[in-house]
PLY file of the C-alpha trace (Angstrom):
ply
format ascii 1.0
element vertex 109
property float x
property float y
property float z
element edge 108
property int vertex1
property int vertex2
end_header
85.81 99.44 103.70
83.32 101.85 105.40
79.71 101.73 103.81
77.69 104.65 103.45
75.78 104.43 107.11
78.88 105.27 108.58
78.24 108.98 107.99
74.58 109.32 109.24
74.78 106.28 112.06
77.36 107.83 114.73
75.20 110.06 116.39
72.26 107.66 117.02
74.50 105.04 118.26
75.91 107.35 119.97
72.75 108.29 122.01
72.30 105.04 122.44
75.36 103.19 123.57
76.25 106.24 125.84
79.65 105.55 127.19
79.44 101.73 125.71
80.53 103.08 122.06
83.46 102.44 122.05
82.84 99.19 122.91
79.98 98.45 120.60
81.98 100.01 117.26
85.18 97.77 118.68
82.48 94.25 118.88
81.20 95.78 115.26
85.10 95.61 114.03
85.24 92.33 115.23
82.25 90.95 113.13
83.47 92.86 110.18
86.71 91.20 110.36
85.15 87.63 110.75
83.16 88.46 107.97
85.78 89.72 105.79
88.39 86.26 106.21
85.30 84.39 106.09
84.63 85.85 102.26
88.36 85.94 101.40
88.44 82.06 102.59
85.64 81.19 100.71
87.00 83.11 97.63
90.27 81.51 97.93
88.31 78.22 97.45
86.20 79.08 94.83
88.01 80.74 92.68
84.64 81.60 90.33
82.84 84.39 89.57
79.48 84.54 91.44
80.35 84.93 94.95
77.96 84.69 97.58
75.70 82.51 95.09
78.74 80.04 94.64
80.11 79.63 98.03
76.42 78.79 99.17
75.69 76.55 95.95
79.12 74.81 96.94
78.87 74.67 100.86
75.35 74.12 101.52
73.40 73.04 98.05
72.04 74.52 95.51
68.66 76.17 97.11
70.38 77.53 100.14
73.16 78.84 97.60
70.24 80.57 95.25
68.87 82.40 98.62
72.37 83.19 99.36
72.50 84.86 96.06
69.50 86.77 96.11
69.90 87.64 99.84
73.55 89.40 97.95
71.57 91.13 95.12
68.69 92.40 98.42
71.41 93.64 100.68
73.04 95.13 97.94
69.86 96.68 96.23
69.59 98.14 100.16
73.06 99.52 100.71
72.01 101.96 97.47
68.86 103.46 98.94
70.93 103.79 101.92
73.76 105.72 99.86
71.07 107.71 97.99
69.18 108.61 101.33
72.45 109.54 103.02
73.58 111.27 99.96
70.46 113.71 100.00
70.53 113.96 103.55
73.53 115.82 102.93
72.60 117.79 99.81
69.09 118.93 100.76
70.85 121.74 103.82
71.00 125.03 101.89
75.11 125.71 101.13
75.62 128.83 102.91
76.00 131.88 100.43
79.29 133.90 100.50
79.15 136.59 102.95
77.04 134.53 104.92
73.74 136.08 104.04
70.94 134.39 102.64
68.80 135.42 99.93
65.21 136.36 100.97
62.48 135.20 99.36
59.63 137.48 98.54
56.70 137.07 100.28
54.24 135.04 98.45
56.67 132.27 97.00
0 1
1 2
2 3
3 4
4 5
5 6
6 7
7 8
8 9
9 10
10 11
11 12
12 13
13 14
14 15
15 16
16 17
17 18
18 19
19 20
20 21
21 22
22 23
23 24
24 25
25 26
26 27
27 28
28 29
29 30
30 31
31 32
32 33
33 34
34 35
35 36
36 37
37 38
38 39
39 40
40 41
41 42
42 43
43 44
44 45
45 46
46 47
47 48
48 49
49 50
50 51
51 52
52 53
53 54
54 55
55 56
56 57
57 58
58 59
59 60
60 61
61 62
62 63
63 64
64 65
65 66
66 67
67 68
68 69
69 70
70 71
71 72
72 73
73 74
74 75
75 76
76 77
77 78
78 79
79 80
80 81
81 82
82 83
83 84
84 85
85 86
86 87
87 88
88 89
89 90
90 91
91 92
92 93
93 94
94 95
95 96
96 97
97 98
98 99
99 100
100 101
101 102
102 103
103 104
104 105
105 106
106 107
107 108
């Protein structure tokens, strides 16, 4: 699964990782992947709805489990900004008109 950053985040990386992309989007893969049988683990343990909130509740208590949970809803509540932001990063360039002209507006508007 790709998240919305993907589509604005290449070109500043780029710039700064220079030749060292490749290798910093391969040690990004890496983490995802830890990350990824780390949560299916956990999920294959706890079998319960709540997810991040229950594997913390379960593995570490239940005030390190309620941060875990709200930390979820926060990153979460973040990712959307991100997708709206990214979305009207796209949607605020003028679509080019057929024929390639543009429309001019009259002076004064």
């Amino acid at each position: 699964m790709l998240g919305a950053g993907v589509f604005v985040v290449f070109s500043p990386a780029a710039a700064l990782a220079g030749p060292l992309l490749t290798l910093a989007v391969a040690v990004a893969g890496v983490i995802a992947y830890c990350n990824a049988v780390a949560s299916a683990q956990l999920a294959a343990r706890y079998p319960d709805s709540g997810g991040t909130y229950v594997y913390g509740r379960r593995q570490l208590g239940q005030w390190p489990g309620f941060i875990a949970g709200w930390g979820f809803i926060t990153g979460k509540t973040a990712s959307c900004a991100a997708m709206a932001l990214t979305f009207g990063h796209y949607v605020r360039r003028p679509m080019p008109r057929a024929g390639g002209h543009r429309r001019r507006r009259p002076h004064g508007s």
